[in-house]
C-alpha atoms as an extended CHARMM CRD file, in Angstrom:
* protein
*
        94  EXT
         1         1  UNK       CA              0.0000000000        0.0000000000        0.0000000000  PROA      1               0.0000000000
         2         2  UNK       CA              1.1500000000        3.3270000000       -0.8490000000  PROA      2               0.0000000000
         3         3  UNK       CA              0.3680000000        6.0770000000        2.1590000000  PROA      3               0.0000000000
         4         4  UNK       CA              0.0800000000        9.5300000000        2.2840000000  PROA      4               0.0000000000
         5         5  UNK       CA              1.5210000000       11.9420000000        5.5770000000  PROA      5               0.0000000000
         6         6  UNK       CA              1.4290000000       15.1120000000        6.3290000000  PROA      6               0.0000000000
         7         7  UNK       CA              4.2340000000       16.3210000000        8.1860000000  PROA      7               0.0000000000
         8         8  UNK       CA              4.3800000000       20.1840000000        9.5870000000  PROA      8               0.0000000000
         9         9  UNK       CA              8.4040000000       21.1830000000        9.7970000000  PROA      9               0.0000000000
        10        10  UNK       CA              9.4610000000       23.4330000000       12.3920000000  PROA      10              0.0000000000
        11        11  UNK       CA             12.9960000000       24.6160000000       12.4000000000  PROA      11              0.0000000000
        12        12  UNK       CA             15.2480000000       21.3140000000       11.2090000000  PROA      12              0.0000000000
        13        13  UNK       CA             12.7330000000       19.3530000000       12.6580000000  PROA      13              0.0000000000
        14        14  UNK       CA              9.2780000000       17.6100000000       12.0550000000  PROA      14              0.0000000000
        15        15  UNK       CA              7.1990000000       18.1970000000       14.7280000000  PROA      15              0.0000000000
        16        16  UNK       CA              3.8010000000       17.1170000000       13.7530000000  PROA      16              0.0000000000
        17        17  UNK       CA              2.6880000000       14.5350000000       11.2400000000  PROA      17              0.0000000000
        18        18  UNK       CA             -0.8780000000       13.3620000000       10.2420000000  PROA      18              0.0000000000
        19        19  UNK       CA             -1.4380000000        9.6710000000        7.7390000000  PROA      19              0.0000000000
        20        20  UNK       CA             -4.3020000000       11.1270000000        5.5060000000  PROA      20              0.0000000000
        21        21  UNK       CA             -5.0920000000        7.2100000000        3.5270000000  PROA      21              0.0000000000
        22        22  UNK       CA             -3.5160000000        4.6250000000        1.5880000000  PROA      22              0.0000000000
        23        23  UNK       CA             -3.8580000000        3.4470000000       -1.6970000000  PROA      23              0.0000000000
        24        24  UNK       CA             -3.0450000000        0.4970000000       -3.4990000000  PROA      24              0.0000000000
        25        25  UNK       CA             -1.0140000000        2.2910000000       -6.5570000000  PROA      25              0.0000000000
        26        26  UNK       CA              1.3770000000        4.8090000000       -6.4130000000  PROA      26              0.0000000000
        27        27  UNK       CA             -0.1320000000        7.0070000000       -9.0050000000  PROA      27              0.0000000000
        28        28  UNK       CA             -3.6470000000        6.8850000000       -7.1230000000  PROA      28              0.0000000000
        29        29  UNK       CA             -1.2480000000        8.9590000000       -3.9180000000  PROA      29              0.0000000000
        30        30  UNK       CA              0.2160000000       10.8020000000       -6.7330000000  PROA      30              0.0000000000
        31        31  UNK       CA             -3.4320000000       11.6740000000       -8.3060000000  PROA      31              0.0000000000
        32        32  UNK       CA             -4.3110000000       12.7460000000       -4.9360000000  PROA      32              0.0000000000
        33        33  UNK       CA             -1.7570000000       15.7790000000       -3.6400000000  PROA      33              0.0000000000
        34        34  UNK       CA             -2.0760000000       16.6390000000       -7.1570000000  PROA      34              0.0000000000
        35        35  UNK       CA             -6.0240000000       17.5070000000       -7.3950000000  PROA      35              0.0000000000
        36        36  UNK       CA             -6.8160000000       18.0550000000       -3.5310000000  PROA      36              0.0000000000
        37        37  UNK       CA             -4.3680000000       20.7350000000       -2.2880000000  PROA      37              0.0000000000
        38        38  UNK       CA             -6.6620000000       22.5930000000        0.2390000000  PROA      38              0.0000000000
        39        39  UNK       CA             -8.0870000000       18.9680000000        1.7140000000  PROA      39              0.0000000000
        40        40  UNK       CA             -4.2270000000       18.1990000000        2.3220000000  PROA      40              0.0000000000
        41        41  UNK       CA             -3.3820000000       21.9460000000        4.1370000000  PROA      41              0.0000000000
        42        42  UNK       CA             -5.8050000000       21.5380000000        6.9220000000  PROA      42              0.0000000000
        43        43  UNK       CA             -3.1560000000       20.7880000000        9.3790000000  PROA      43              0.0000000000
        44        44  UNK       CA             -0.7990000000       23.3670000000        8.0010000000  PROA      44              0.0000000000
        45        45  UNK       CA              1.8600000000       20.8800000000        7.0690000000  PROA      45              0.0000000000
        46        46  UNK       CA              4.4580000000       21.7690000000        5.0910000000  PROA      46              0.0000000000
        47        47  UNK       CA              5.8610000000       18.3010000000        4.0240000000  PROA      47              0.0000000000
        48        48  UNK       CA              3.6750000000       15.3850000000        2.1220000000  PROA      48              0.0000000000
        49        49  UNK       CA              5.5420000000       11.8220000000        2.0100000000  PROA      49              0.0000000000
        50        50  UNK       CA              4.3590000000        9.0770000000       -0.1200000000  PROA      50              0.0000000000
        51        51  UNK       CA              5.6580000000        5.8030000000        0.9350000000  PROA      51              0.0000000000
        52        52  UNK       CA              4.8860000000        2.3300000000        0.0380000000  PROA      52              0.0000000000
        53        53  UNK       CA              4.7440000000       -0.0690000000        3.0520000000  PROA      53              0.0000000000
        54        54  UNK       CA              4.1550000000       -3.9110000000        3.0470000000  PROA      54              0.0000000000
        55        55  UNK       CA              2.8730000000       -5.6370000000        5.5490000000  PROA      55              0.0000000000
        56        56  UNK       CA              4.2920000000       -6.5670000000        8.6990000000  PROA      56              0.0000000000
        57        57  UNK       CA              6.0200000000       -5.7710000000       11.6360000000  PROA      57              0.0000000000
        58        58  UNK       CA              8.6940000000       -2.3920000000       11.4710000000  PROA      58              0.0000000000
        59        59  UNK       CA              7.8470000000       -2.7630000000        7.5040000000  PROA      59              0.0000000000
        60        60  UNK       CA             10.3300000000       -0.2180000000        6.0300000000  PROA      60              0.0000000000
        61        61  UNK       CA              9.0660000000        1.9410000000        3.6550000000  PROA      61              0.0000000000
        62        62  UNK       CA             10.0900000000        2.1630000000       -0.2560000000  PROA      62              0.0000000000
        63        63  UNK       CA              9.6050000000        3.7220000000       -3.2000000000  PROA      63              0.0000000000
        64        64  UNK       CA              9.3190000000        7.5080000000       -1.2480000000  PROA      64              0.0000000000
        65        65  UNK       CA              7.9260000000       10.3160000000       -3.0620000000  PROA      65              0.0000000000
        66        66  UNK       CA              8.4720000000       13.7710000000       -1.6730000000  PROA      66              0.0000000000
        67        67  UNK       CA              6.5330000000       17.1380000000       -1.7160000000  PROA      67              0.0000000000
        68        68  UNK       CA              6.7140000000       21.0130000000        0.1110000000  PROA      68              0.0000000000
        69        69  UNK       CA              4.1510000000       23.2270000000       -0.1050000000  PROA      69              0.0000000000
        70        70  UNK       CA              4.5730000000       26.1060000000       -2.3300000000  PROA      70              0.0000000000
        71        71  UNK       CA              2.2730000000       28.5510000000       -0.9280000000  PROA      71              0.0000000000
        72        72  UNK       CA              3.0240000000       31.2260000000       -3.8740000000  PROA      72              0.0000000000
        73        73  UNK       CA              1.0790000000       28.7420000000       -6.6620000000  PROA      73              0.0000000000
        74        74  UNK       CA             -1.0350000000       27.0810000000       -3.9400000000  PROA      74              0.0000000000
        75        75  UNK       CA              0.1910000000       23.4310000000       -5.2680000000  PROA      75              0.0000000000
        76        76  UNK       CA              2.4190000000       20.7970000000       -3.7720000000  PROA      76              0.0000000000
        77        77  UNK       CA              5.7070000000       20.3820000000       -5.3740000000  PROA      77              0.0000000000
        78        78  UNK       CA              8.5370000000       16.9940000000       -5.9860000000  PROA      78              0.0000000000
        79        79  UNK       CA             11.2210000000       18.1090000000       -3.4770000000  PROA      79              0.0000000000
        80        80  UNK       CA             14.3090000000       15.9870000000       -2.0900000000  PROA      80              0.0000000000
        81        81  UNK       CA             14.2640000000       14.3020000000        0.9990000000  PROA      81              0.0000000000
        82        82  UNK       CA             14.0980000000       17.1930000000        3.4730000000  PROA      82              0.0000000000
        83        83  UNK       CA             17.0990000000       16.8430000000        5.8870000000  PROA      83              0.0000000000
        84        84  UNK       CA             14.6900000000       17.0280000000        8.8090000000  PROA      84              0.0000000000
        85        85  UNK       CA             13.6930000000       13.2910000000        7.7960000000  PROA      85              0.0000000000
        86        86  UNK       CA             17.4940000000       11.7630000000        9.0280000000  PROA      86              0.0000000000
        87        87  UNK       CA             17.0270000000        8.5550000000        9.0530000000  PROA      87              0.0000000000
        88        88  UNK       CA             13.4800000000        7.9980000000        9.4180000000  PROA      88              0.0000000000
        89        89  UNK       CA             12.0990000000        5.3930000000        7.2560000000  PROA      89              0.0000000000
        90        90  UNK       CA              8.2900000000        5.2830000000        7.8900000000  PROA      90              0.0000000000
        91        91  UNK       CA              6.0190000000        8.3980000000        8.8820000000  PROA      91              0.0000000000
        92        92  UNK       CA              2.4690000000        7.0460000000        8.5500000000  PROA      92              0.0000000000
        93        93  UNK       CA              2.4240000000        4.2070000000       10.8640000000  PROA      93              0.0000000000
        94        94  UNK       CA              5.5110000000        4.9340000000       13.6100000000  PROA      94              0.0000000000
């Protein structure tokens, strides 16, 4: 499954994050930050993650997709893995 987190950055840090859903395809996720910007804001985060997760226990996540906010266009953009991430490998369950 591919899920999609919302992650608020503070400083070099993430200090709030929020799974929004899962899909089973990557470009569903993709589809999704694309076309619902304002459903994706409400917690003010500044960071969406993509990741694809199989099941069970302290599953790492995989294929990662990365987005910021741009709030001059109002539209989520690619980015690199911020370095507030380290060495985190899975936001939306842990």
């Amino acid at each position: 499954m591919y899920f999609v987190t919302g992650l608020h950055e503070e400083g070099r840090q993430f200090i709030r994050k929020r799974c929004f859903g899962y899909y089973p395809r990557k470009h569903q996720a993709l589809q999704t930050i694309e076309g619902n910007c304002d459903e994706l804001r409400d917690e003010a985060c500044t960071h969406l993650v993509v990741e694809k997760i199989l099941s069970g226990i302290y599953s790492a996540a995989r294929d990662t997709a990365w987005f910021r906010y741009d709030g001059a266009s109002s539209r989520w953009i690619r980015c690199e893995r911020p370095e507030s991430a380290g060495n985190y490998c899975q936001f939306s369950l842990g």
